[in-house]
C-alpha positions in Angstrom: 43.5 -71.0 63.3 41.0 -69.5 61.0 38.1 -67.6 61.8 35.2 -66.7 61.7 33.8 -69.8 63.7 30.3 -71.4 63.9 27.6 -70.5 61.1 29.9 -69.3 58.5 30.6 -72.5 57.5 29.0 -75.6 57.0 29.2 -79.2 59.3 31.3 -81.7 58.0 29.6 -84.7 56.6 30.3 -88.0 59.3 28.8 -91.3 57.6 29.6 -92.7 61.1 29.0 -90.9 64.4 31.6 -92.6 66.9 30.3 -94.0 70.3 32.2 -91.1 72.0 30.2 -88.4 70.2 26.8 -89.2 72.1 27.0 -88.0 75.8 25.6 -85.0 78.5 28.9 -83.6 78.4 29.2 -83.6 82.4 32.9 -84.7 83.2 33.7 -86.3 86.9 36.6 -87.5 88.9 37.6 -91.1 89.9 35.9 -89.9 92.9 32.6 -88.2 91.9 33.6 -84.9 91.6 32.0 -82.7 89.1 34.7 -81.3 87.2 33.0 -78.9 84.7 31.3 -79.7 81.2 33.4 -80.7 78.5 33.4 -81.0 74.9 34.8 -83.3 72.3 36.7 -82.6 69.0 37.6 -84.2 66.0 39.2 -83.6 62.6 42.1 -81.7 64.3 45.2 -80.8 62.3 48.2 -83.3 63.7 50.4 -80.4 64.2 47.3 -79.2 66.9 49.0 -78.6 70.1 47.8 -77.7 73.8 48.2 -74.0 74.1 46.6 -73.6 70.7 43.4 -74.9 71.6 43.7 -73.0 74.9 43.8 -69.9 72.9 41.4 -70.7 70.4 38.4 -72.4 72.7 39.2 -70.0 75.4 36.7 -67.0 73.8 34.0 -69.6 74.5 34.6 -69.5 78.7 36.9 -70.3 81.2 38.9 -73.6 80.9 39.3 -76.3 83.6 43.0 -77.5 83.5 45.0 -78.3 79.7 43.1 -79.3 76.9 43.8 -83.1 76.2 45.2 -84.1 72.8 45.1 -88.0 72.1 48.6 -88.2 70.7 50.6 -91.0 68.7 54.0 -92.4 69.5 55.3 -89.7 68.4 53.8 -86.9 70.3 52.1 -85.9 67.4 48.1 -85.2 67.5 46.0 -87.9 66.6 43.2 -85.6 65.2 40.7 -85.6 68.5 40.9 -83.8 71.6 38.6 -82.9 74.9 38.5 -79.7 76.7 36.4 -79.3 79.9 34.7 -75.6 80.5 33.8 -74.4 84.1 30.3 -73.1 83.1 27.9 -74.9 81.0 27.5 -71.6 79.1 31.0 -71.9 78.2 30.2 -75.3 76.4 26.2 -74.5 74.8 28.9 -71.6 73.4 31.3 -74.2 71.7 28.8 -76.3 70.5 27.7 -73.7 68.2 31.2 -74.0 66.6 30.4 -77.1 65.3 31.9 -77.2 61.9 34.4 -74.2 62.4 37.8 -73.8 60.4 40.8 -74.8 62.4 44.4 -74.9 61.0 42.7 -75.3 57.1 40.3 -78.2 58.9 36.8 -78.2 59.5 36.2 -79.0 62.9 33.5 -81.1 64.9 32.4 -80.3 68.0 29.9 -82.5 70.1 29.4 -83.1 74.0 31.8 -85.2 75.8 31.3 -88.9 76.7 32.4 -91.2 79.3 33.4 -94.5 78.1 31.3 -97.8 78.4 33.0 -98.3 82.0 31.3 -95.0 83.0 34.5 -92.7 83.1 36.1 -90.3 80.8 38.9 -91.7 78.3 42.3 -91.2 79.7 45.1 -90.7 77.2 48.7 -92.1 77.2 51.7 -90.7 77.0 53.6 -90.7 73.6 55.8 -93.4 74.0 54.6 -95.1 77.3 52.7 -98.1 78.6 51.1 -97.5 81.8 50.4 -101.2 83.4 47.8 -102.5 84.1 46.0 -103.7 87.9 50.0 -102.8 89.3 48.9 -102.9 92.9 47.1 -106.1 92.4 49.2 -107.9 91.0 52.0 -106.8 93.4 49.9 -107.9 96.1 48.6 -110.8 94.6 52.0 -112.7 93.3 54.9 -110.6 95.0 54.1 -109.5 98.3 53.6 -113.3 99.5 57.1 -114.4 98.6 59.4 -111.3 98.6 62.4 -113.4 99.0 61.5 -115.6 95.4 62.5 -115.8 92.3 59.6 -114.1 89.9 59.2 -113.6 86.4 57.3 -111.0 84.1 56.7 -113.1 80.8 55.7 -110.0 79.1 58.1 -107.4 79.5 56.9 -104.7 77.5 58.3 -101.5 78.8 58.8 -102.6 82.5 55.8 -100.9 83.7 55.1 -104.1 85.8 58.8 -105.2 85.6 59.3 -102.1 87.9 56.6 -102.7 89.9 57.5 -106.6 90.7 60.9 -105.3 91.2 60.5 -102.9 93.7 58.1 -105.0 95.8 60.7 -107.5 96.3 63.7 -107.7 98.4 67.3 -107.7 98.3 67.2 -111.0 97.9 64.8 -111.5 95.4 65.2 -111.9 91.4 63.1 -111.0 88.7 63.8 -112.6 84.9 61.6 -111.1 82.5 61.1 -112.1 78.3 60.2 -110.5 75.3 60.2 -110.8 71.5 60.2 -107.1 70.4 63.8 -105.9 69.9 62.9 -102.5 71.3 61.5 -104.3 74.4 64.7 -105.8 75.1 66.9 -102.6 74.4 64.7 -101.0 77.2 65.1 -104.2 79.6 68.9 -104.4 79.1 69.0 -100.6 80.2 67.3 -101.6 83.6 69.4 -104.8 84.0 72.2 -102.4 83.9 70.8 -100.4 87.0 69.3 -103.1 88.4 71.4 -106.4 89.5 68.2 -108.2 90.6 66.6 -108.3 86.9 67.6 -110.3 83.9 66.4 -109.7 80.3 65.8 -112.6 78.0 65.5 -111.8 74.2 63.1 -115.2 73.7 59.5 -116.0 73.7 57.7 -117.2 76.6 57.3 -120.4 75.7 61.0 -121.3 75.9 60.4 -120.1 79.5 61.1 -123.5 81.1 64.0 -124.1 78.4 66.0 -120.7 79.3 65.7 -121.0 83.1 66.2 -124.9 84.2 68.6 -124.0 87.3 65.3 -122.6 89.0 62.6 -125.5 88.1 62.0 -127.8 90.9 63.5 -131.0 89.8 66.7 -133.2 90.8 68.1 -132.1 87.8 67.7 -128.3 88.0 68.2 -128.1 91.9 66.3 -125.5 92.0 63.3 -124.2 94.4 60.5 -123.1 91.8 59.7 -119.9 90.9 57.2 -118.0 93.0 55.4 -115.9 90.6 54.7 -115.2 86.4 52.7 -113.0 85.4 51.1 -112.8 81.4 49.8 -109.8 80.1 48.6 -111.0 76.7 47.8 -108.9 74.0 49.8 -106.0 72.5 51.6 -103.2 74.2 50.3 -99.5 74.3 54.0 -98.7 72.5 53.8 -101.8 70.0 50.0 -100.0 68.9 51.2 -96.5 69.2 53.8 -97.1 67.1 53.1 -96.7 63.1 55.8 -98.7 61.3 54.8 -101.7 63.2 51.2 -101.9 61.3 49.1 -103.1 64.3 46.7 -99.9 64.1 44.3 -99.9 61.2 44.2 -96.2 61.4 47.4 -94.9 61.2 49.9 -95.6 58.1 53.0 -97.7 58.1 54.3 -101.4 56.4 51.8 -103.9 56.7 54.0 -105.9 58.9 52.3 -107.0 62.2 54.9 -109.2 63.8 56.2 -108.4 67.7 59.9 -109.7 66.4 60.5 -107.8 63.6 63.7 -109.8 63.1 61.9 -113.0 62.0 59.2 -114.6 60.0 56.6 -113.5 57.7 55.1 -109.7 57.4 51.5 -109.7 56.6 51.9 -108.6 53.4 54.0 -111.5 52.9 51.6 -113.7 54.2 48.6 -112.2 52.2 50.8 -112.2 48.8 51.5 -115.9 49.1 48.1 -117.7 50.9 45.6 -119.5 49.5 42.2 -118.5 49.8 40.8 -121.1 51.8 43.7 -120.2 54.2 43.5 -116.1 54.2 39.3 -117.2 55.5 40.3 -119.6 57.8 42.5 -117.3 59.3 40.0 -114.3 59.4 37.1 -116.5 61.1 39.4 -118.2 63.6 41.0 -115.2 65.1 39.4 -112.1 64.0 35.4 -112.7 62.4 34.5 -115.4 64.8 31.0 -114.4 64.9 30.4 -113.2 61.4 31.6 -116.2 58.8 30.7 -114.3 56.0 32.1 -110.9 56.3 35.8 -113.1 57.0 34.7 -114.9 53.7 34.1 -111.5 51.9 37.6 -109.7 53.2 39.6 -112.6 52.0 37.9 -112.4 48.7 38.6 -108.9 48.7 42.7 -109.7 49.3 42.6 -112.4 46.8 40.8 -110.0 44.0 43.2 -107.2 44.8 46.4 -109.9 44.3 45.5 -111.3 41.2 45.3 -107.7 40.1 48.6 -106.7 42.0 46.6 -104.2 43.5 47.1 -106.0 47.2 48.3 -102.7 49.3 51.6 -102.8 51.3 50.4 -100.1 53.5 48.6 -100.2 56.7 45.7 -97.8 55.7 45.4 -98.5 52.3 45.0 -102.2 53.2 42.2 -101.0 56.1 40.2 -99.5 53.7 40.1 -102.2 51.1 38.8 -104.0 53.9 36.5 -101.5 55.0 35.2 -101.4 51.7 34.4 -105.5 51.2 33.2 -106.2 54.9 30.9 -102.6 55.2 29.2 -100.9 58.1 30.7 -102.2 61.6 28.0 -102.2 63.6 30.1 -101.9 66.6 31.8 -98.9 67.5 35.6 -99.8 66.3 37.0 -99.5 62.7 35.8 -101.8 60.3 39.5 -103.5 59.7 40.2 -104.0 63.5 39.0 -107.6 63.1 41.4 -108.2 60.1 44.6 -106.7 61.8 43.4 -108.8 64.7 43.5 -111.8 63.2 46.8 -111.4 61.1 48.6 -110.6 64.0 47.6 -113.5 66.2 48.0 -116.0 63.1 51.7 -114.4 62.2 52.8 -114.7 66.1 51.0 -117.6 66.6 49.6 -115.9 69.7 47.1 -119.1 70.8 50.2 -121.3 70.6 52.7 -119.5 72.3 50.2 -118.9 75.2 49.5 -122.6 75.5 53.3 -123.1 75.5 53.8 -120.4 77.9 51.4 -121.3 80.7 52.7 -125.1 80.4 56.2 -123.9 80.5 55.1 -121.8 84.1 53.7 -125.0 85.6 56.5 -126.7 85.1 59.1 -123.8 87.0 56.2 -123.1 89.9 57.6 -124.5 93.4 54.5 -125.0 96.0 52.7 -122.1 96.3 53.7 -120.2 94.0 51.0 -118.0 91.9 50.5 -117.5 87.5 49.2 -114.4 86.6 47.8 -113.9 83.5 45.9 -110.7 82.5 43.6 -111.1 79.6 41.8 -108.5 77.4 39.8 -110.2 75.1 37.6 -113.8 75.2 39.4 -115.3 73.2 42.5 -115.3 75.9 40.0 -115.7 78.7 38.9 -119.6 76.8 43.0 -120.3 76.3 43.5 -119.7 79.7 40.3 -121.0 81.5 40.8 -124.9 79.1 44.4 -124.8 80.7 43.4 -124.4 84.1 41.0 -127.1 83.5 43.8 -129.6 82.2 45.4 -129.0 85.7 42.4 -128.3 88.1 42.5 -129.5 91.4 40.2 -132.0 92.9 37.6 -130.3 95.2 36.0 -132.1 97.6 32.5 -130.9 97.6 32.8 -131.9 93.9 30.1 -135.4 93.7 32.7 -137.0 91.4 35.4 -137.0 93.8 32.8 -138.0 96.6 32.0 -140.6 94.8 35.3 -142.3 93.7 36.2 -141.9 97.3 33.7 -144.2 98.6 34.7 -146.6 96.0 38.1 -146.0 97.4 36.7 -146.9 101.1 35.2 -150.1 100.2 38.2 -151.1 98.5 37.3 -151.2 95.1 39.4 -148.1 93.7 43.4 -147.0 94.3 43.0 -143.5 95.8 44.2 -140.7 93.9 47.5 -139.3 93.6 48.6 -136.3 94.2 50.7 -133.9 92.4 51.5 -130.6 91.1 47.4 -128.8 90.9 46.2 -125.7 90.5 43.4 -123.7 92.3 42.0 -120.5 90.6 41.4 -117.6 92.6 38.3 -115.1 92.0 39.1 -113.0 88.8 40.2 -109.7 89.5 39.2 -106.2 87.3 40.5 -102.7 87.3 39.5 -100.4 90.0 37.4 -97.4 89.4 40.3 -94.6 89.8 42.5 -96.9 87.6 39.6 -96.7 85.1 39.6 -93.1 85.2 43.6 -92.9 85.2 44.1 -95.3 82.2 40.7 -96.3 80.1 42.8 -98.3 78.3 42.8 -101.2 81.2 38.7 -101.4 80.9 38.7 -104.6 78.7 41.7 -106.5 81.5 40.7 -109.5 83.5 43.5 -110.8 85.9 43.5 -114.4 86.6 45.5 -116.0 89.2 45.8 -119.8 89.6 48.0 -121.0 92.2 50.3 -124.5 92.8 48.8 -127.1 95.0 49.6 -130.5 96.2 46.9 -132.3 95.0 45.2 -134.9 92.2 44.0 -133.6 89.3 40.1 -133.4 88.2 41.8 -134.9 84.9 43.2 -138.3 86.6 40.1 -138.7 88.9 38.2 -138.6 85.5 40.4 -141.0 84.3 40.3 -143.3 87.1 36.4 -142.6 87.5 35.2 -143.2 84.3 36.6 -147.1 83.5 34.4 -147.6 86.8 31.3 -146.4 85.4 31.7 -147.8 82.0 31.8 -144.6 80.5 34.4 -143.3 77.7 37.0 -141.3 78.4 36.4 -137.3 78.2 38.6 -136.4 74.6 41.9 -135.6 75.5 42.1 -137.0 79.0 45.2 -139.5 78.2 47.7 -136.8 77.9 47.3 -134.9 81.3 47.3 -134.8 85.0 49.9 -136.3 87.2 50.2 -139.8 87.7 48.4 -141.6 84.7 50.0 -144.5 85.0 49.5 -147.2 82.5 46.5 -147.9 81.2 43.1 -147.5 83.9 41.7 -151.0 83.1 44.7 -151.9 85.0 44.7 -149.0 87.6 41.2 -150.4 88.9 40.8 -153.8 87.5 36.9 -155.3 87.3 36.0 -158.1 87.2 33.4 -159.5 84.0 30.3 -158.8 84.5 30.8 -156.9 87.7 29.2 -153.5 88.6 30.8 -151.2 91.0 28.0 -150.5 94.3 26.0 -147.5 93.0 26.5 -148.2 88.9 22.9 -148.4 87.2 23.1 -150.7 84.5 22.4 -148.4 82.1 25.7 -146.8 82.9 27.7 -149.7 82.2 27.7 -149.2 78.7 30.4 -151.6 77.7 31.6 -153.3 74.8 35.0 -152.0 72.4 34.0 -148.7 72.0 33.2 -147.3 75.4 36.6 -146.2 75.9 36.7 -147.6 79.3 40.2 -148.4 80.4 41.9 -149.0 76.5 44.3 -147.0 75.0 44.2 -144.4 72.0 46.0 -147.1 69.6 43.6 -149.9 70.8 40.6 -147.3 70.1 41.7 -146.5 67.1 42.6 -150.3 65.9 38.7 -150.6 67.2 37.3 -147.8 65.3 38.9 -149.4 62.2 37.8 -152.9 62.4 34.1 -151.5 63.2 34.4 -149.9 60.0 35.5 -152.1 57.7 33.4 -154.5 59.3 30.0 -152.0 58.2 31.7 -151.8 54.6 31.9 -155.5 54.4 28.1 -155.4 55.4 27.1 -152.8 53.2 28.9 -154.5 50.0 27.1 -157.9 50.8 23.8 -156.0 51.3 24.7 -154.5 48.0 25.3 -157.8 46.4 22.1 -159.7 47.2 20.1 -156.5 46.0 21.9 -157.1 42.8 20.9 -160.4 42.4 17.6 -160.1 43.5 17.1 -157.8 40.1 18.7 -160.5 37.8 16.2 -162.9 39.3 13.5 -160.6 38.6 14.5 -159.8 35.4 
């Protein structure tokens, strides 16, 4: 390092302050404990390491513990560090280095912050993925059926591989899948030391597909699985790790797929879509709630194309971005949104989930347990509109209180049960896991469990031909039971109100949807159109006339 520090030279210019730059520079434990008063530094060379921030800060005051480097995959230094003092002297001292040369880098030097979830940011170990809400979800889907059959449908690294693993006994099994090529090398290692686990290099959705000896069905004999857990997303490793392209900030390919072995790159995408396609993309998955800065980065791609100027390179493609979209009000990098979007359109993330979760139903035996952990909303609405597709009648619900006394007088068949689900409260990181691994803030854990039981969907489908009301869109294709068509199901006679049916609910007529099919509707739909096209052509006529006359 390079001295002298503080005044002698001057602060570097920062067009935007991070979120982590603002704070009272007071560090605490998981517990409370005031720790000592730290400070926060960027623009650090990457070949920065521990002891030489030990030496350096150390004129300013006694240390607490090792400085903290945030680190790539690598090991190498990410640029930004945090070093807690025991006396706020120490760090009133450091501030006034603000700006100092370090390793031919100006340095800047603010108070420390804790993060939106009130703690400090933890870092990760090059290399590592520390999982997420382990001893909940080892509680939650494990612990009630050590003996079963369970499977991780996100290996990863293993962290929760491990942790499933060693909560079950020696009679239990654990199957585990995973697209990444590296995340199978590191699960075929552990299948060799462990004879309980089995790898599978496929996507989740071929779930059901890969393992029919364990669904519960005559023809796979099997007795269900217990437990499947989902961590959606990306892996801490997968992020980390530069020549994938998922981070905007560091500088590799502009690939963004998790199986590296198949499919398009996004550079290949982005060399070869249409406009119209590049925006859709943008909005759908990444700008949802700003149409026109997707509009403007697409433009942006399409601009640099024609030119063949369209960058190949992770960075170089986040700042052409950063230059059409602009300030991010929010305290990320401008591009995140992009990546974000490219990678959940190349992996057809929203797809596979939907896949996924229908291919655990199907291998669930009675009481067994999905876990899915979700990090962001748009995998909170996936997983909530599939719970709805298989939701359990409750019996507080008035619908289902309703239909029932329909089903005492003898007017309704009674429901049917069949393979339900129940959702359990929602589950979030605890506060020392918060301060352990700040990476787990944005995780939501959602656990739905197999019951016996109709499904909201068929009592919707058996209510609503009762009430003369149309069908909810989408409610022919699920539940258990359906049956033919509900005209049949709960036949009526003309003219005939259920008890309790205002006639204003009756509705009636072709296009109520009550108790036809979706080719009847759509025949329907047709014939009322061509039928106001006949109308509107003879309307047409007479006007025509009518002017000859006059004329």
């Amino acid at each position: 390092p390079s001295l002298p520090r503080g005044r002698a030279h001057p602060q570097p210019t920062v067009t935007q302050a991070p979120l982590v730059l603002m704070g009272d520079g007071l560090a605490h434990s998981a517990s409370g404990a005031f720790e000592g008063f730290e400070i926060f530094i960027k623009y650090l060379p990457h070949s920065t390491t521990e002891p030489q921030l030990s030496a350096f800060f150390g004129e300013a005051g006694t240390i607490v513990g090792a400085p903290r480097l945030l680190k790539d995959g690598k090991g190498a230094c990410k640029g930004c560090g945090w070093i807690t003092f025991e006396k706020r002297e120490a760090l009133d001292e450091a501030l006034t280095w603000n700006g100092c040369a370090f390793g031919g880098r100006h340095l800047q030097i603010s108070k420390g912050k804790a993060a939106h979830t009130g703690f400090r940011p933890s870092l990760q170990a090059a290399g590592t993925h520390t999982p997420a809400m382990l001893p909940e979800i080892v509680a939650r889907l494990v612990q009630p059926s050590p003996d079963g059959v369970v499977v991780d449908a996100t290996y990863g690294r293993g962290g929760h591989t491990r942790g499933m693993i060693a909560a079950l006994s020696a009679r239990g099994v654990c199957h585990a899948f995973d697209m990444d090529a590296e995340a199978v090398t590191d699960g075929k290692a552990l299948a060799a030391e462990e004879r309980r686990f089995t790898i599978h290099h496929a996507p989740f959705s071929r779930m059901a597909a890969t393992l029919p000896h364990l669904a519960e069905t005559p023809s796979g004999g099997g007795g269900g699985v217990a437990a499947i857990l989902f961590d959606l997303g990306i892996s801490s490793p997968q992020f980390d790790e530069a020549h994938r392209g998922f981070r905007p900030e560091a500088d590799g390919p502009l690939d963004l797929r998790f199986d590296q072995s198949r499919g398009q790159t996004a550079h290949e995408f982005l060399s070869t879509a249409p406009r119209a396609e590049i925006t859709r993309v943008l909005r759908s998955f990444g700008e949802t709630s700003d149409g026109a800065a997707a509009q403007r980065v697409a433009d942006a791609i399409v601009l640099a194309r024609q030119d063949g100027a369209l960058p190949s390179r992770t960075k170089e493609f986040a700042a052409l971005v950063a230059r059409a979209k602009g300030c991010e009000y929010q305290a990320m990098h401008p591009a995140k949104l992009t990546f974000q979007a490219l990678r959940v359109h190349l992996n057809d993330e929203f797809g596979e989930c939907s896949r996924g979760l229908e291919a655990a139903r199907s291998l669930l035996c009675p009481g067994g347990r999905i876990g899915v952990i979700t990090w962001k909303h748009s995998e909170c609405a996936l997983v909530v509109d599939f719970f709805r597709r298989h939701e359990a009648v409750r019996d507080e619900m008035p619908q289902a209180r309703w239909y029932q006394a329909q089903v005492t007088a003898g007017r309704a068949p009674p429901l049917q049960p069949g393979a339900a689900l129940v959702m359990e409260a929602t589950v979030r990181p605890s506060a020392a896991e918060l301060q352990a691994n700040s990476r787990s803030r944005s995780a939501v854990l959602h656990i739905m469990k197999r019951v016996e039981a109709p499904t909201v969907a068929e009592l919707e489908r058996r209510l609503y031909p009762l009430l003369q009301w149309p069908l909810p869109e989408g409610a022919g294709g699920h539940g258990e039971g359906a049956g033919g068509a509900l005209g049949e199901a709960c036949p009526a006679k003309k003219g005939h109100r259920p008890k309790g049916v205002a006639k204003e609910a009756r509705g009636g007529g072709a296009g109520s949807g009550g108790g036809i099919s979706k080719k009847e509707e759509r025949e329907q739909r047709r014939a009322r159109k061509e039928k106001k096209m006949k109308k509107a052509a003879k309307k047409a006529k007479n006007e025509k006339g009518s002017i000859v006359m006059m004329t």
